[in-house]
C-alpha positions as CSV (number, residue, x, y, z in Angstrom):
1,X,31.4,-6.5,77.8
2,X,28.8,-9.2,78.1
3,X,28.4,-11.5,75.1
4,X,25.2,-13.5,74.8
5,X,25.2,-16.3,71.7
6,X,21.9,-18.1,70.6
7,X,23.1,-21.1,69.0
8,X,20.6,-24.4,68.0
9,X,21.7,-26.2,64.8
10,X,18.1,-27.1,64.0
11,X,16.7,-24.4,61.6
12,X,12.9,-22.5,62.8
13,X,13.7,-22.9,66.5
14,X,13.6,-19.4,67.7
15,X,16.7,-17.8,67.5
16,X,16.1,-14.7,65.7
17,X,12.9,-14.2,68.6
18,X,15.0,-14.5,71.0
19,X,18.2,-13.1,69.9
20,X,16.1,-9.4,68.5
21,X,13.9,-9.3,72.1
22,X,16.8,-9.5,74.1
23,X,19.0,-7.2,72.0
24,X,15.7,-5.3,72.5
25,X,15.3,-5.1,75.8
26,X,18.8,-4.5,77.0
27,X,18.4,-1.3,74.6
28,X,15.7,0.0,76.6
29,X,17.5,-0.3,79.9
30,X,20.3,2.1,78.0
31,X,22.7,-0.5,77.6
32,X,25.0,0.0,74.5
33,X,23.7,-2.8,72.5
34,X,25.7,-4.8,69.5
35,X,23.5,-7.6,67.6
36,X,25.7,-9.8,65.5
37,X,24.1,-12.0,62.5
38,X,26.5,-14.8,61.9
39,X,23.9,-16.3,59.4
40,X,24.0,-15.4,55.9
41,X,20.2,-15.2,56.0
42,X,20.4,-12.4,57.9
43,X,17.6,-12.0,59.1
44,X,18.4,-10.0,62.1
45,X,20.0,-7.7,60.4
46,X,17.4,-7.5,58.3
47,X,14.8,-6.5,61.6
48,X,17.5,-3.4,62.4
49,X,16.7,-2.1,59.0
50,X,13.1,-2.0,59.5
51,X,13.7,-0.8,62.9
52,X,11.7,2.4,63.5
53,X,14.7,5.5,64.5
54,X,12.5,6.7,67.5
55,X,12.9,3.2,69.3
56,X,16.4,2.7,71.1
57,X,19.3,2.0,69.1
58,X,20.9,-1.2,68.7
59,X,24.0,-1.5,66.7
60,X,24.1,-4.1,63.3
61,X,26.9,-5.9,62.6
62,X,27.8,-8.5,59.8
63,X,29.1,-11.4,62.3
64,X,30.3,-13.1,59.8
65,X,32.7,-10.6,58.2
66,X,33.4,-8.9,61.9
67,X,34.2,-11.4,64.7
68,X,36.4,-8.7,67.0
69,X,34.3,-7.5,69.7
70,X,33.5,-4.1,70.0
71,X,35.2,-2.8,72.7
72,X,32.4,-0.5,73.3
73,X,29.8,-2.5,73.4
74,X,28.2,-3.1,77.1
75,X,25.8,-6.6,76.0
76,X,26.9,-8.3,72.2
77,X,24.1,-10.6,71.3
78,X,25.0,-13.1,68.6
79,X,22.6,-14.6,66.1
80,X,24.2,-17.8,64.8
81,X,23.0,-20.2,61.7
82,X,21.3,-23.1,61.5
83,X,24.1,-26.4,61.5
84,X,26.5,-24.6,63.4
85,X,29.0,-27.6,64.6
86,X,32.3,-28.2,65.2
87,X,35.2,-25.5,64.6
88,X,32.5,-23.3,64.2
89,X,30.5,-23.7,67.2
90,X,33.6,-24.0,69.5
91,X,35.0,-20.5,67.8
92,X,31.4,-19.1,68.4
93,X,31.4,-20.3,72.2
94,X,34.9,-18.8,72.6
95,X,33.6,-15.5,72.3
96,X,30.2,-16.1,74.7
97,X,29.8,-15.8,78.2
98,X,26.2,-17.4,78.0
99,X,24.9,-19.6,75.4
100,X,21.2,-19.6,74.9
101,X,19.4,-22.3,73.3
102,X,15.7,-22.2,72.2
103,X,14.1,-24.7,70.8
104,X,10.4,-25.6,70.3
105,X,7.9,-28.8,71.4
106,X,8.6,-31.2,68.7
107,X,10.3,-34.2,68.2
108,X,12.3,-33.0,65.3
109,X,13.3,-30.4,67.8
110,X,14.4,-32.5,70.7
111,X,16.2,-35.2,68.4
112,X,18.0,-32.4,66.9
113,X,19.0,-30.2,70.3
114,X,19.9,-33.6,72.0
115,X,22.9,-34.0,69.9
116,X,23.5,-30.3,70.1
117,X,23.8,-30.3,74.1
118,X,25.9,-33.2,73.7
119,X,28.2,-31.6,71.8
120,X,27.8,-28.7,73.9
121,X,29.2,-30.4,76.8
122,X,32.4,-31.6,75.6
123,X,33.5,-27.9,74.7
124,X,36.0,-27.1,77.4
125,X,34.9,-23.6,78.1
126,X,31.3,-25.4,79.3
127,X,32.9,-28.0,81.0
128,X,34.8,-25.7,83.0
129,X,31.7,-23.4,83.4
130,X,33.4,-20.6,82.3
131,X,30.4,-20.3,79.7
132,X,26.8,-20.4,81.5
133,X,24.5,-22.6,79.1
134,X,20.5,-22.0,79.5
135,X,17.6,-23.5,77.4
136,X,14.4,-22.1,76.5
137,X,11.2,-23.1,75.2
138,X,10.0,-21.2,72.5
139,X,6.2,-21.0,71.3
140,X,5.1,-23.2,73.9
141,X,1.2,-23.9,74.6
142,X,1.5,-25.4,77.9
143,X,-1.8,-27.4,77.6
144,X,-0.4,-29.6,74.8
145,X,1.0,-32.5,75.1
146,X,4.1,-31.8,73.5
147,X,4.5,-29.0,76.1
148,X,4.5,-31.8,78.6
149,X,7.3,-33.6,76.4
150,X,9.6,-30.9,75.9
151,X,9.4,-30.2,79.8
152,X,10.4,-33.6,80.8
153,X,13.4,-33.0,78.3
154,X,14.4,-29.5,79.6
155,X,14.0,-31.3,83.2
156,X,16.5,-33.8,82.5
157,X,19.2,-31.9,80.3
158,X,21.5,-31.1,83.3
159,X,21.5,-27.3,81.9
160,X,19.0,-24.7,83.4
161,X,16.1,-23.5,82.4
162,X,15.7,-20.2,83.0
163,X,12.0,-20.2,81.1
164,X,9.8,-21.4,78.1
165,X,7.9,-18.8,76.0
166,X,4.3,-18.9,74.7
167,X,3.3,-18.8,71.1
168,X,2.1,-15.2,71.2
169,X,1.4,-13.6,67.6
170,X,3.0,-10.2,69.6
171,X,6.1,-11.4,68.7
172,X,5.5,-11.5,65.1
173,X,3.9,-8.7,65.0
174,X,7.2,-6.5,66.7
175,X,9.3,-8.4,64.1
176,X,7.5,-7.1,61.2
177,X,8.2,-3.5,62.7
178,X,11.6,-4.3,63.6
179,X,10.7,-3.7,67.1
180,X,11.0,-6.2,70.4
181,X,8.3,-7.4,73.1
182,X,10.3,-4.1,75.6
183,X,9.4,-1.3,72.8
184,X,5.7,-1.9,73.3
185,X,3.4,-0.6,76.0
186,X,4.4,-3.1,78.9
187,X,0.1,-3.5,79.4
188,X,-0.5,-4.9,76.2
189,X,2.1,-8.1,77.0
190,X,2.1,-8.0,80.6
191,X,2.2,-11.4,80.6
192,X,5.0,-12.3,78.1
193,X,6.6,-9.7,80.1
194,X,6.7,-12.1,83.2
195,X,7.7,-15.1,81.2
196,X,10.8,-12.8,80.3
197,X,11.8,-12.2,84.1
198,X,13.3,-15.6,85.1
199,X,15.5,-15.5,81.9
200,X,16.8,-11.6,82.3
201,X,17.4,-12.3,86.3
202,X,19.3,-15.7,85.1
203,X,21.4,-13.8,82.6
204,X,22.6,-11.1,85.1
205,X,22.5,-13.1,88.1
206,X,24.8,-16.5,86.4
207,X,28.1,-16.1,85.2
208,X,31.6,-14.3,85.1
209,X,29.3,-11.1,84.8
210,X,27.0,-11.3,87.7
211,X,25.6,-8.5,88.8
């Protein structure tokens, strides 16, 4: 079993995007999918229900009543909350393999994900790299300004970087139908598809479970 958590403490940064699309896409490829909402928003949960039944099944669970694994389970993708810190964040990380942090071009962002990475690295299971940590850019415009900010950040954070993610309204439009950017017709978001690569190849190509 491969166990995938999106953790940033900083509320709006992306996590839900990128914990559904990749819960999303590992569905398509037949993988035995688990997503696990460890907020009590839910909102995850909340995209499974308005999931259409035709579309590949991915299995809901309430992460924050259920926190065995499923045995079953080939890839368990866990949403986590907002301020998620301390006993909290090192329990979360003991049950990861890779830990995926978005965040978006802002400076509220960037003040708020600094302190998160340096948290990140006194966990033990980072510092011994038994967890994989990766960042990505979510909503980026790369003409902006900010985009140039955020990059420099990313460039310097020690961690990798396996890609940054436009602001495409595709994605909000698959959330509303509880679907991911891998249920729809790979023509109509060829390129989001391609921003996708790097980060898919990084997740099965880094780590305990490389393929």
């Amino acid at each position: 079993m491969r166990t995938v958590l999106i953790a940033n403490p900083k509320g709006g940064s992306g996590k839900t995007t990128l914990a559904t699309n990749l819960a999303g896409y590992f569905a398509t490829r037949g993988r035995r999918v688990v997503l696990a909402d460890l907020d009590r928003q839910q909102s995850s949960l909340g995209w499974l229900q308005r999931r259409p039944y035709k579309l590949p099944l991915i299995q809901g669970v309430d992460g924050r009543k259920h926190r065995e694994p499923d045995p079953g389970a080939e890839w368990t993708i866990l949403d986590s909350p907002a301020a998620l810190h301390g006993d909290k964040l090192a329990e979360a990380i003991k049950l990861a393999d890779w830990v995926l942090v978005p965040m978006q071009p802002s400076a509220f962002d960037i003040g708020a994900t600094r302190e998160f990475l340096d948290a990140l690295r006194e966990e033990k299971a980072v510092r011994k790299e038994r967890v994989a940590v990766g960042l990505v850019g979510m909503r980026v415009d790369a003409r902006t300004h900010s985009a140039a900010t955020l990059n420099q950040f990313l460039s310097t954070s020690g961690f990798a970087v396996p890609t940054s993610l436009r602001d495409a309204q595709v994605y909000a439009l698959a959330a509303e139908q509880g679907a991911s950017l891998f249920d729809i017709r790979p023509s109509l978001v060829a390129r989001d598809l391609q921003q996708w690569a790097p980060l898919l190849h990084w997740l099965t190509s880094t780590g305990k479970h490389a393929q």
